[in-house]
C-alpha positions as CSV (number, residue, x, y, z in Angstrom):
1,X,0.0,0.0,0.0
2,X,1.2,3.4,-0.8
3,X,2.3,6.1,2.2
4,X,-0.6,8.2,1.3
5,X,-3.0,5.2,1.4
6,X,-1.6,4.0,4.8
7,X,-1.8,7.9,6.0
8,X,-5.9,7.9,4.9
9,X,-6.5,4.7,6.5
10,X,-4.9,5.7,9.9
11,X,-6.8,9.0,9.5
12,X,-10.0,7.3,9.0
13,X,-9.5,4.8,11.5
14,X,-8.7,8.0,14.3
15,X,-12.2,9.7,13.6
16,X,-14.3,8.4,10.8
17,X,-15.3,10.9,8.1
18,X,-16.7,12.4,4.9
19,X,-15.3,12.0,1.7
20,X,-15.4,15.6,1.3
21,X,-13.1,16.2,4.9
22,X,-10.5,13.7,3.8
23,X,-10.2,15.5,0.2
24,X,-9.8,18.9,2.2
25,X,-6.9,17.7,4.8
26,X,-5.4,16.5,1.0
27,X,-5.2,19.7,-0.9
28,X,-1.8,19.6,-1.4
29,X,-1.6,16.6,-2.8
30,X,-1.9,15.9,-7.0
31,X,-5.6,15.0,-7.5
32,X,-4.2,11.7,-9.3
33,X,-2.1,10.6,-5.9
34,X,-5.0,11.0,-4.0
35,X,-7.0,8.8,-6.1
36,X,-5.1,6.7,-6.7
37,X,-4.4,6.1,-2.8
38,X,-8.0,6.2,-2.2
39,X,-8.7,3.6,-5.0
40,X,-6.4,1.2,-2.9
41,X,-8.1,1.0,0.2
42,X,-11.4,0.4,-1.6
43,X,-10.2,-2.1,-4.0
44,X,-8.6,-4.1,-0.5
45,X,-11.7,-3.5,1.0
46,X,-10.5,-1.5,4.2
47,X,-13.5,1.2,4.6
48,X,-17.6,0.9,5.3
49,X,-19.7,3.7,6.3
50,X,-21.4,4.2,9.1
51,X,-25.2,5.5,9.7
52,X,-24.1,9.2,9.0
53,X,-22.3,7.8,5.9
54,X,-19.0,8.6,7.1
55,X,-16.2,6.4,6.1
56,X,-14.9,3.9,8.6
57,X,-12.1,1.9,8.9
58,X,-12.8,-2.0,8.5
59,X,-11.3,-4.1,11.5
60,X,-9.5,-6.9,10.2
């Protein structure tokens, strides 16, 4: 897994969140990175939502 992937998922797995809020804390990053890291933790299927719809880590 990329750095930025493992960086998300620790994120996520601190306080679950929006899509929107994890995309904002990323700015900085090239829009291509950060889907590209995002498309890794869904394709290993590491993130749910809960009621609220945030996205939550998946404990393995």
């Amino acid at each position: 897994m990329s750095p930025l992937a493992t960086t998300l998922l620790a994120e996520i797995t601190a306080r679950p969140q929006q899509f929107d809020e994890i995309v904002d804390a990323h700015r900085a990053v090239p829009w291509r990175t950060f889907l590209y890291a995002w498309g890794e933790l869904r394709a290993a299927d590491l993130l749910t939502r809960d009621d609220d719809g945030n996205f939550v880590a998946v404990r393995k």
